[in-house]
Structure formats: C-alpha cells, structure tokens
C-alpha positions as CSV (number, residue, x, y, z in Angstrom):
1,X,-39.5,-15.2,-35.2
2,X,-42.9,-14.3,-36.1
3,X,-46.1,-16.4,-34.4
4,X,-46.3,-18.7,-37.8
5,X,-43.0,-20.4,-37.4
6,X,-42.9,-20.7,-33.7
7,X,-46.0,-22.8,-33.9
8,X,-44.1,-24.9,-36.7
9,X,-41.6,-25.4,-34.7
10,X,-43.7,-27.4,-32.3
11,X,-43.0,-30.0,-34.5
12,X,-39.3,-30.3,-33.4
13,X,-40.7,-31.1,-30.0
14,X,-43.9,-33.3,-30.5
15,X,-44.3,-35.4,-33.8
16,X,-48.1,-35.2,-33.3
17,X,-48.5,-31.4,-34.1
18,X,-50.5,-30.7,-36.9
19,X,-50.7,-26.9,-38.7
20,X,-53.8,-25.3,-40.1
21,X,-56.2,-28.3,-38.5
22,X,-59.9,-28.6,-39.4
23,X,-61.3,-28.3,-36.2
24,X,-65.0,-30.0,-37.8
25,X,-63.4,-33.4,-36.7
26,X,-62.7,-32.8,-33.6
27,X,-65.8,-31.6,-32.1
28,X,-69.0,-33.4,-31.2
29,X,-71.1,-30.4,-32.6
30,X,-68.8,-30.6,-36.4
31,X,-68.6,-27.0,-36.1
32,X,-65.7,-24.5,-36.2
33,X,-62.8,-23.0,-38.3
34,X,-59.2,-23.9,-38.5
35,X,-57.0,-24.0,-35.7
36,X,-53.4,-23.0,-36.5
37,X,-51.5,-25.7,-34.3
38,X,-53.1,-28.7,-32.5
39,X,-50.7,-30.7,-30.5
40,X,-51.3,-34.3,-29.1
41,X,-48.3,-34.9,-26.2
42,X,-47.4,-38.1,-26.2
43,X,-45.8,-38.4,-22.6
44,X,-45.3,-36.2,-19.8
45,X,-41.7,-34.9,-20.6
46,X,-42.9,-34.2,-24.3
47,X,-46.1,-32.3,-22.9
48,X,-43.8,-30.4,-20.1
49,X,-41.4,-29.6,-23.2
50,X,-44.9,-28.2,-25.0
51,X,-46.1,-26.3,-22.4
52,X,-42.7,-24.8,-21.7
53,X,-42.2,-23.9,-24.9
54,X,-45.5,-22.3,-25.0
55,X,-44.8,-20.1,-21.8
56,X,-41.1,-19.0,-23.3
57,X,-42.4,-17.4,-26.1
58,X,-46.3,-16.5,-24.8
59,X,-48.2,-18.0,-27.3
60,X,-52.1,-18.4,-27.1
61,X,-53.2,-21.8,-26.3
62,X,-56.4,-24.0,-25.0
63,X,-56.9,-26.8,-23.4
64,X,-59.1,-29.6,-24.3
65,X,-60.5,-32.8,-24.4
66,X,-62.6,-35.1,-26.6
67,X,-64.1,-31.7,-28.0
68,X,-67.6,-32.9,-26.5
69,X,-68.8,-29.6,-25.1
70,X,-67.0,-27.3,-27.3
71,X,-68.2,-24.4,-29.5
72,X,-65.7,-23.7,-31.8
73,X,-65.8,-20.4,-34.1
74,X,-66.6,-20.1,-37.9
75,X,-63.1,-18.3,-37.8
76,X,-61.1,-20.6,-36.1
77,X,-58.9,-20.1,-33.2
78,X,-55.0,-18.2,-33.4
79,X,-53.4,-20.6,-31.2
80,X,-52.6,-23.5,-29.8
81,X,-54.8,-26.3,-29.3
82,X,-53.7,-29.1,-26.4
83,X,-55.3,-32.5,-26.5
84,X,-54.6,-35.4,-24.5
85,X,-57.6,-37.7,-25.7
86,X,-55.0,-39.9,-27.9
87,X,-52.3,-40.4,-25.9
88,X,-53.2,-40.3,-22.4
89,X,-55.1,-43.4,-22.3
90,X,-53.7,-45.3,-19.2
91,X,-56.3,-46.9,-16.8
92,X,-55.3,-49.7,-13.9
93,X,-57.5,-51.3,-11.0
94,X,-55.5,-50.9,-8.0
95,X,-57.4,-52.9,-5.2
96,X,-60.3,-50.5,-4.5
97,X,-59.2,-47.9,-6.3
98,X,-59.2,-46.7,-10.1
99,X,-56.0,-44.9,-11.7
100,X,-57.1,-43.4,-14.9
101,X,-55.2,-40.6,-17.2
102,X,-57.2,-37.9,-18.6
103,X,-57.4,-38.7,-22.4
104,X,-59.3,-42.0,-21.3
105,X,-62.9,-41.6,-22.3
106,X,-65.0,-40.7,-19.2
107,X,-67.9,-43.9,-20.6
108,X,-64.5,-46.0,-20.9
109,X,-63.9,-45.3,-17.2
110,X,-67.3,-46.2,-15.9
111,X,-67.4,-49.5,-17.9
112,X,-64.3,-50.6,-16.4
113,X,-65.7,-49.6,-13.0
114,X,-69.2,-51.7,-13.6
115,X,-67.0,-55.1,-14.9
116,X,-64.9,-54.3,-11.4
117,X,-67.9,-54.6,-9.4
118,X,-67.6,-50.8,-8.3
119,X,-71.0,-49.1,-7.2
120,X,-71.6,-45.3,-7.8
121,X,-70.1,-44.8,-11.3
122,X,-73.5,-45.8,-13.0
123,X,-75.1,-42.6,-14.2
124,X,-72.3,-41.1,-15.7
125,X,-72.1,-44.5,-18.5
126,X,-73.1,-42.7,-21.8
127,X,-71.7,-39.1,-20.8
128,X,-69.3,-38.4,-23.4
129,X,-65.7,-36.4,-23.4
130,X,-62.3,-37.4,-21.8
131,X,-61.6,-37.8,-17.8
132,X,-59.7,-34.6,-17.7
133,X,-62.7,-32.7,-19.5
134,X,-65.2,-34.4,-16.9
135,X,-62.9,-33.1,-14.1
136,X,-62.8,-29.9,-15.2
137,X,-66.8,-29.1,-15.7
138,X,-67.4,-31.8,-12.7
139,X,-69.8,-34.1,-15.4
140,X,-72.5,-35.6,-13.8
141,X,-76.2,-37.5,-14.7
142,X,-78.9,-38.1,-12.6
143,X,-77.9,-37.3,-9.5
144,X,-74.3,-38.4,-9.0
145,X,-71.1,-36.4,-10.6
146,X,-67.5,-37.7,-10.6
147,X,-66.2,-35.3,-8.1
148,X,-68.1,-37.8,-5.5
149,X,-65.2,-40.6,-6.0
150,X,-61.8,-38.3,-6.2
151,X,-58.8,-39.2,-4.0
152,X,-56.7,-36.7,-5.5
153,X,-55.8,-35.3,-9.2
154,X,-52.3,-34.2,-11.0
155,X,-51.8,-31.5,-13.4
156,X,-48.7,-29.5,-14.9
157,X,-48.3,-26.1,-15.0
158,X,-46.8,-23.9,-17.6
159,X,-43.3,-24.1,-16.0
160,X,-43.8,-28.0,-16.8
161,X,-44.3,-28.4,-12.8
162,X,-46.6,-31.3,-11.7
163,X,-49.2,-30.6,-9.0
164,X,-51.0,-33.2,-6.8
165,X,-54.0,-31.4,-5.2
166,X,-56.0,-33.8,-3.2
167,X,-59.7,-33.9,-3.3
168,X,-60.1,-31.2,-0.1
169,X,-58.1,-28.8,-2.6
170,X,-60.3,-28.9,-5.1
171,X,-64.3,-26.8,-5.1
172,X,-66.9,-28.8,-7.0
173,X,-70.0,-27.3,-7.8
174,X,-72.5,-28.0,-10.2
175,X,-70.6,-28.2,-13.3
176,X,-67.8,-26.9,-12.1
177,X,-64.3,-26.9,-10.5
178,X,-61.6,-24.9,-9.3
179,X,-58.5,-26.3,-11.3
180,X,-56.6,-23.6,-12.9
181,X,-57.0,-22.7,-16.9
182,X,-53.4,-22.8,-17.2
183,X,-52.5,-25.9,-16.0
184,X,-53.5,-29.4,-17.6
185,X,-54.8,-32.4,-16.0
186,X,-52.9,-35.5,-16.5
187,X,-54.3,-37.9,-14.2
188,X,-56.8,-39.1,-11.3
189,X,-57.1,-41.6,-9.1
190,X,-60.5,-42.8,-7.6
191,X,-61.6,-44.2,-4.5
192,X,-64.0,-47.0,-5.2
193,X,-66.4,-49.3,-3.3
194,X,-68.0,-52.7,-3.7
195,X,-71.0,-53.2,-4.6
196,X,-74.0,-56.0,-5.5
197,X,-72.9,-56.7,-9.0
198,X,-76.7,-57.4,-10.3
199,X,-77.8,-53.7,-8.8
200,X,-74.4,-52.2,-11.1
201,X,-76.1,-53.3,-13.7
202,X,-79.6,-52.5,-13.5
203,X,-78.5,-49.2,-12.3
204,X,-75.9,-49.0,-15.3
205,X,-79.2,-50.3,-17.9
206,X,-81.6,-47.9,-16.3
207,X,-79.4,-44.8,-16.6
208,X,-78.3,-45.6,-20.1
209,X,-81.9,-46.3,-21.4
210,X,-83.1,-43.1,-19.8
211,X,-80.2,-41.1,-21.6
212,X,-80.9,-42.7,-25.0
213,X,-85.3,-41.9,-24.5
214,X,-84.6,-38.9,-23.6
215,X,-81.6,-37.1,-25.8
216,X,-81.2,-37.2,-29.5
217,X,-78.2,-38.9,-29.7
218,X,-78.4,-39.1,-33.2
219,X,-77.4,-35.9,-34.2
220,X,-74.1,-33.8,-34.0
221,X,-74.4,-31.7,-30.9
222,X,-73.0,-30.5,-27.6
223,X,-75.0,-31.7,-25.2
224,X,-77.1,-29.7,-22.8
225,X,-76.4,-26.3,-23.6
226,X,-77.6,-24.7,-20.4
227,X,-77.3,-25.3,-16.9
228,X,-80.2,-26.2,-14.3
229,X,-81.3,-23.0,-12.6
230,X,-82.6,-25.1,-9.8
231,X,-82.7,-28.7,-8.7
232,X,-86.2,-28.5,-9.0
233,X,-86.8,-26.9,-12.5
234,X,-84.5,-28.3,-15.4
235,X,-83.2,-25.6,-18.6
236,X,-85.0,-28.1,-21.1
237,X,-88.2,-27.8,-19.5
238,X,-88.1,-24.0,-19.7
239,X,-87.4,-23.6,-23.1
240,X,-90.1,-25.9,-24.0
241,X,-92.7,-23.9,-22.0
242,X,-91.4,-20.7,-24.0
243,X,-92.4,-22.7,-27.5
244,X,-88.8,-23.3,-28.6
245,X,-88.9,-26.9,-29.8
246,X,-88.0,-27.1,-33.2
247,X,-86.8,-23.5,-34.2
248,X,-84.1,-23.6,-36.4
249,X,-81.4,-21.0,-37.7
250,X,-79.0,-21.8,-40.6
251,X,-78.3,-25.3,-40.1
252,X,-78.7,-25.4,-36.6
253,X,-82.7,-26.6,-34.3
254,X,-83.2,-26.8,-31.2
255,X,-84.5,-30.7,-30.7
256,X,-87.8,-31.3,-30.5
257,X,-86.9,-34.3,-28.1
258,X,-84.8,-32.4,-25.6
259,X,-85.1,-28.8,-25.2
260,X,-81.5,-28.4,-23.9
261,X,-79.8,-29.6,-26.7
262,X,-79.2,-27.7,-30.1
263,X,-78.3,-29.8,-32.8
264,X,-76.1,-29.7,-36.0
265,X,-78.5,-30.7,-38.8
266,X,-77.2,-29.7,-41.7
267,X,-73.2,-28.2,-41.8
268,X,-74.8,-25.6,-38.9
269,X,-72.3,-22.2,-38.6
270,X,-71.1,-21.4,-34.9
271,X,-72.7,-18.0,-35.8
272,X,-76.0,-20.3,-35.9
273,X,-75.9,-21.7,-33.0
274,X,-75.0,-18.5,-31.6
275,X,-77.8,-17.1,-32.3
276,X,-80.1,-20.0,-31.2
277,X,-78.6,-19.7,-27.7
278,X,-79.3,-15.7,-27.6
279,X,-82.3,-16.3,-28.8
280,X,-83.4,-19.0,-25.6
C-alpha cells in the first residue's frame, strides 16, 4: 500500500482526518504549504488507535498544538500532522489543584486559575498556544513559567502506552523540557495556591497591559523568535542595537515595536521569514 492510501485510511479510525490540509489556517504566522494528513483524535482510545497505526506502518508524523510557534514550509510537510487543540479541552478545579488536558488554551487555563483565586499563573495570561504546546517549550512571561506549578504530566507513546512522569521526572529549562518527541501529551495536573484575590488581578492587568504595549499583537506572527542569551540582555534589544527594526523581505518585517518578533504583513513565504532570521 503506497504512503497515499495509508494516510487515507486514517479516516477509518478517526472521523476528524483531513487529506491535503491548508496549513495557512492553522498557524499563528498564516504561513506554510499543505500538509498531506492532519488528524484531530477525539479521545484517548481513538488517539492510541492513531498513533499505533502510525508506528505499524512508520509513517512520518508531528506533533502539535494551537500552531502558535510554528514555522511551517512553503512546500508543506509529507506526513502526519497530530493536533489535540479541538478535542482535548477538559479542565476541572479539584480543591487546590487544576486538571487541565492539553488542547485547552494555555490563556484559558490561567483565566480559570485567576476566577479560582489561584496566585502565580498571572504572567502567563495572554501567551498563546495549547497546554500541551506550553509544556513542551516550558512557556513563560515575566519571570514565572508553567513548569513552576506541575504535580505531574501524562503522555502516550507510539505503542498507545500512557505514561505519568511526575514533576522530578521531567528537566525544565528556559524554554525547554525533556518530554520525548515521540510521545504526546494528553494531560496535566497543577498544584495551586491561594492567594489575595485583589493582588491576582492587578498582577493579571499589569502583565497583560505590558504584553499588549510592548508586542504587536496585531499582526500574524510567531512570537518571539529568539531566545534570551542572558537574563540580563533580552534578543529584542539586540537586534534593535544592530539597526534591524523595520527590514523587510518578501512579505515578511521585522516589527518596529518589538525586535523579537517577525511579522506576516502581507501573504509572507516561510522562505521570507527564513531569510529574516539568517539575516539577525
């Protein structure tokens, strides 16, 4: 069977495949090619049945999430593409803790921790993408990242095996974590603590006014493109100082408000924003 009709045959095993997808729409930066299967698992058996399937018969494939921090080429990708930002969506209070599964929407998760009363979640409101995407690249704002609240995480492998590694399994570092590219993060839980309601909420204003001075949210884009090198010295700052601000290539500048960010202006190519990034 060649690698055509195996992806069709997805189908059989999860309604929500689609062939041939525009990947545009599902991306923050509305960039990228086709992608010749995306699947959207609607349970746990159904996305253990994917991933088997997957494994039996070795097909390329890629996780991901909301598409928030995602490049995606001109070309497209020969594979296939594993979301969990529809269907995933669960999210209970349990005492002082939060159960959340990873297609809930990381800005979702925080406002349901602010109306709980739970302190510590307040920098990350207005950071885009889906839990399990903000697991896996540890997301963080302004001091605080979401590795800080973990009690422990559950993924499935390949095999369709679910794994529970607790938060002393798992390295965070600075946009980063040690959960394994072939396995998919289904769900977290979070310890939380109390906290003086009226302080959430300044906090929560304060770190969403910062975000929405100081990025240009009105644009298609990625995000920050770079890391930090330092604590003390940001990316953004650095490529101002080198004159960058406002070069464009294609359809594709790098903002004149924040340094860090290239932005989709005008149908941008991933070849353009290639080149923008070699360029810095």
């Amino acid at each position: 069977m060649n690698n055509k009709n195996l992806m069709l045959n997805l189908k059989t095993i999860c309604n929500n495949t689609f062939i041939d997808h525009d990947m545009k729409k599902n991306t923050s930066f509305g960039i990228g090619g086709n992608v010749k299967c995306l699947v959207y698992p609607e349970t746990k058996e159904e996305l253990k049945d994917v991933l088997n399937y997957i494994n039996r018969f070795n097909l390329k494939f890629y996780f991901i999430g909301s598409g928030s921090n995602l490049l995606i080429d001109d070309n497209g990708y020969n594979g296939v593409v594993i979301s969990l930002k529809k269907t995933f969506k669960k999210l209970k209070i349990l005492n002082n803790k939060i159960y959340a599964e990873s297609g809930v929407m990381l800005g979702h998760l925080v406002k349901q921790a602010v109306k709980a009363g739970f302190g510590g979640f307040e920098s990350l409101i207005g950071v885009p993408g889906t839990l399990g995407g903000a697991l896996i690249m540890n997301a963080g704002a302004y001091g605080s990242e979401i590795c800080n609240y973990i009690d422990h995480v559950i993924s499935i492998d390949l095999k369709g095996e679910e794994r529970t590694y607790n938060r002393q399994d798992i390295n965070f570092s600075y946009r980063k974590s040690s959960f394994k590219k072939d396995e998919i993060i289904v769900s977290a839980l979070f310890n939380c603590k109390k906290d003086d309601i009226d302080k959430i909420k300044i906090n929560t204003r304060n770190a969403s006014n910062k975000r929405k001075e100081s990025q240009p949210l009105r644009y298609r884009s990625a995000g920050s493109i770079f890391k930090n090198p330092s604590e003390n010295i940001s990316a953004g700052y650095l490529i101002d100082k080198a004159g960058l601000k406002g070069v464009r290539i294609g359809g594709a500048v790098i903002s004149e408000k924040h340094a860090n960010f290239i932005l989709n202006v005008d149908s941008a190519k991933s070849k353009d924003v290639i080149a923008l990034i070699k360029l810095i």
